[in-house]
Structures are given as C-alpha cells and as structure tokens.
C-alpha positions in Angstrom: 82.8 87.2 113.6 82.3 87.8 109.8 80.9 85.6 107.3 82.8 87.3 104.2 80.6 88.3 102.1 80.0 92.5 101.6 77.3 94.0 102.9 78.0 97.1 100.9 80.7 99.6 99.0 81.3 102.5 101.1 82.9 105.6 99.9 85.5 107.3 102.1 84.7 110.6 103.1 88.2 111.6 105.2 91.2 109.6 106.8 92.4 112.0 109.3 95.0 110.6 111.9 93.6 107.7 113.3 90.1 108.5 112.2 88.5 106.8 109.2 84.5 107.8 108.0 82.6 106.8 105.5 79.4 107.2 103.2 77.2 104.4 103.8 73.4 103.5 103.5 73.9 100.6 106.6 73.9 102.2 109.9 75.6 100.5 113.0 75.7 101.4 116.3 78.6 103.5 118.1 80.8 100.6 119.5 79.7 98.4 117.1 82.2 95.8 115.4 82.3 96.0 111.5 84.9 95.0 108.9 86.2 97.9 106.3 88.2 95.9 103.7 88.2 92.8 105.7 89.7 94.4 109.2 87.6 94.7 112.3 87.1 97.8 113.4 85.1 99.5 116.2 82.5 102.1 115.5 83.5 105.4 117.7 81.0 107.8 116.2 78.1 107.8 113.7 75.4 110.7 111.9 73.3 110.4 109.3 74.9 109.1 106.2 77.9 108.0 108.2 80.3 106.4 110.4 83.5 106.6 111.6 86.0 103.6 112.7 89.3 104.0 115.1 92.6 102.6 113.8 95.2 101.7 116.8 98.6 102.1 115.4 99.0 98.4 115.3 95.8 98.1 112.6 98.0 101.2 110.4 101.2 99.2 110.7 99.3 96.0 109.6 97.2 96.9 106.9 96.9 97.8 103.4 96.3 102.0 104.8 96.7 103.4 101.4 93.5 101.5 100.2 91.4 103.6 102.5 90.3 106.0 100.2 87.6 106.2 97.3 85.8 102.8 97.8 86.0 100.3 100.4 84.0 97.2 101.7 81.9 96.6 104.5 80.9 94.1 106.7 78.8 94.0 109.9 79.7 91.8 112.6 77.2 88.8 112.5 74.2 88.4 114.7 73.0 85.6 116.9 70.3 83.7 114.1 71.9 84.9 110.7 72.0 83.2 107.9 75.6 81.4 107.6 77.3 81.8 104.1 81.1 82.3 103.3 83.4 80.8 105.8 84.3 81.7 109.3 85.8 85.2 109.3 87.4 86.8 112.3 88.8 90.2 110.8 92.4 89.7 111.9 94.5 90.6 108.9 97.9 88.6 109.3 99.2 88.7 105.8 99.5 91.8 102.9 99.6 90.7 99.8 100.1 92.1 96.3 98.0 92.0 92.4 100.3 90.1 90.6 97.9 89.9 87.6 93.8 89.8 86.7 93.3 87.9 83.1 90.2 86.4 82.0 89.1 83.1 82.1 85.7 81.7 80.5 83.0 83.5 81.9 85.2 84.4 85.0 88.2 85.9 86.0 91.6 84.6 87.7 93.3 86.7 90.3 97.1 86.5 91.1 98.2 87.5 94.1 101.9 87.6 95.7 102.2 86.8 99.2 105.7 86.3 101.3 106.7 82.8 101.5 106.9 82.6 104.8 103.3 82.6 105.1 103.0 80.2 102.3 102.2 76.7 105.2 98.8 78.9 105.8 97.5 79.0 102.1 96.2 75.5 101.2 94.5 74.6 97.8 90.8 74.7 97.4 90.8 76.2 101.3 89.2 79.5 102.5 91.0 83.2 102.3 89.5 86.3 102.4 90.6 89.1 100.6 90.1 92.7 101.8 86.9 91.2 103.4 85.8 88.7 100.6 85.3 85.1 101.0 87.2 83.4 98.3 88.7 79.7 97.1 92.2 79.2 96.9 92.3 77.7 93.8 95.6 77.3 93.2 99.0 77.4 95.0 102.3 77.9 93.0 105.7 79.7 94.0 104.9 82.7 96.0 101.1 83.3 93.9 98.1 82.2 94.6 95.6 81.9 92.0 92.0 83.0 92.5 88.5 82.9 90.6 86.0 85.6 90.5 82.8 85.4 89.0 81.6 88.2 87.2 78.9 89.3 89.9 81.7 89.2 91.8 83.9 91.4 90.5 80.9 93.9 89.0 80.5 94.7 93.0 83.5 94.5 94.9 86.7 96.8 94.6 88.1 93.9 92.6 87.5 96.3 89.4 89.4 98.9 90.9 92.3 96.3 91.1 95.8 97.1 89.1 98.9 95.5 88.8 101.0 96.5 92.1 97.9 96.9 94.5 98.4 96.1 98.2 95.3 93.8 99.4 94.1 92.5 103.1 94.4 88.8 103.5 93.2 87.2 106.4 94.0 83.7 106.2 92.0 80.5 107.2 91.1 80.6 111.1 91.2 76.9 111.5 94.4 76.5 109.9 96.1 79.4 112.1 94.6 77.2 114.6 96.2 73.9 113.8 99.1 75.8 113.0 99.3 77.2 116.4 98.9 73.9 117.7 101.3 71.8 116.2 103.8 74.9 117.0 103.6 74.4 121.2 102.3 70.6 120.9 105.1 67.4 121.0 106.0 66.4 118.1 103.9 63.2 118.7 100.6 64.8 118.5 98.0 62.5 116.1 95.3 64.2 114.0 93.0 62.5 116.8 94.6 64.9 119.0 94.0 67.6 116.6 90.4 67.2 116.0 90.1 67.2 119.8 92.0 70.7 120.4 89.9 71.8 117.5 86.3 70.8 118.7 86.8 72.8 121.9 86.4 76.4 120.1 
C-alpha cells in the first residue's frame, strides 16, 4: 500500500526487456514493493546507487512504458507505524490517460487530462486520483477531462514540469470507489447504502 506522495525523482539508467533500473539516493530491499510512476513493482536486484524493478508483460501492456525514461517517481511501499498522508494507494494502474492542457491559475496551476469515457463512473468530483504516483483532487469533472490543481511545490518537484501537450500519464483511480463499483456490479439491484457501508467496513 502507497500513500501517494513521492519519496523521490529517480533517473532512469536503462530499460532493457523487462528490466527497468534506476539512480536513486533511497535504497530498498531486493523483493521489496515500491511504486515507479504510480505502479507497483517488485525489487529483483539492487547496488549501490541503484535498483532495478521487473515488468510482467501485463504491467508493459498497461502502462504509460514510454514514460520510463529520464525522470520518474518513487514510492516505497508503506510500513506498519507511518505517518498517513495522501489517500489510500494500491499501485494498480487501471486507466491511461492523456495532457490535454497545463494553464495557470493564481498562484497554482490546472491540469487537464483526457481519460476514455468509459471509465468516466470511477472519477467523482472533489474525490481522490493518483497520477503517475501523486495524490491529487479531482477538482472538476467535464466531458471526457478532468480538471486538476497543482500547487507550485508541487509541480517544482514532480515530473509535472516535464509534462507537454500529448503525454501519456498513470492513473490509478480511487480504491473505494472500484470497490463499490465492484459491488453494485454482482450485488441485486436492491442493495441499500446500508448494505454498502457494510461490504465496505470488512476490508
């Protein structure tokens, strides 16, 4: 489990095959779990200055694989005792979405992204989302785009500046709604929110 909020910018040292490693100052342990741009990875080897991550071929089909390279984010799995910030994080990327547009706004900035429609009933205003790793409010809902803040402390140091029109991002919608979702989906269609809050307080 992740919290969302990046424990540090690594740099990419090679992406052979299924092999990923990269420059870091935080060291993990081999078979550690740890997030690289908001996906859970394993930890299959580690040296000094470095680490490397497996991809399966179902992480390669899933993800945004041409943002591995340069910069990334990193997250370590969370420890028994941390201190809990951001929102509950599991690593399972389920959607891909796409910069739409970055514009100012105030001290801040709004982020645009596209996402298919289809996974549209996930997204809800003022929820959670993470993008490639980051814990983030959905500010606003509208068509296909969601709409974003970032503070500038924020975007100074995260890959956000790195963002262009057209870039591919990880999203990992809100655990508890996939939840409910998932729910309602194989429940009767008399199921009451009492129900729901029920189902929800077993996990």
């Amino acid at each position: 489990m992740f919290s969302g909020l990046i424990r540090e910018i690594a740099k990419v040292e090679s992406f052979n095959n299924s092999i990923l490693t990269v420059l870091a100052k935080y060291s993990p342990n081999l078979g550690d779990s740890i997030s690289i741009n908001g996906a859970c990875l394993t930890v299959v080897s580690t040296s000094k200055n470095s680490f490397s991550v497996e991809l399966s071929p179902e992480s390669a089909k899933i993800l945004a694989i041409e943002n591995y390279k340069d910069e990334v984010h990193i997250e370590p799995a969370m420890q028994m005792g941390d201190r809990f910030e951001g929102h509950v994080v599991q690593g399972h990327i389920d959607i891909i979405g796409t910069v739409e547009k970055v514009s100012k706004f105030g001290n801040s900035y709004n982020l645009f992204i596209k996402i298919d429609k289809k996974f549209l009933h996930l997204i809800v205003p003022k929820g959670s989302i993470t993008i490639d790793g980051v814990s983030l409010t959905i500010n606003e809902v509208e068509n296909d785009l969601i709409r974003l803040t970032i503070i500038p402390h924020t975007m100074e140091n995260t890959i956000f500046k790195n963002y262009k029109i057209g870039t591919k991002v990880n999203i990992e919608s809100d655990m508890f709604v996939r939840y409910i979702e998932n729910i309602l989906k194989h429940k009767s269609q008399n199921i009451s929110w009492n129900d729901v809050d029920s189902i929800m307080a077993k996990y």
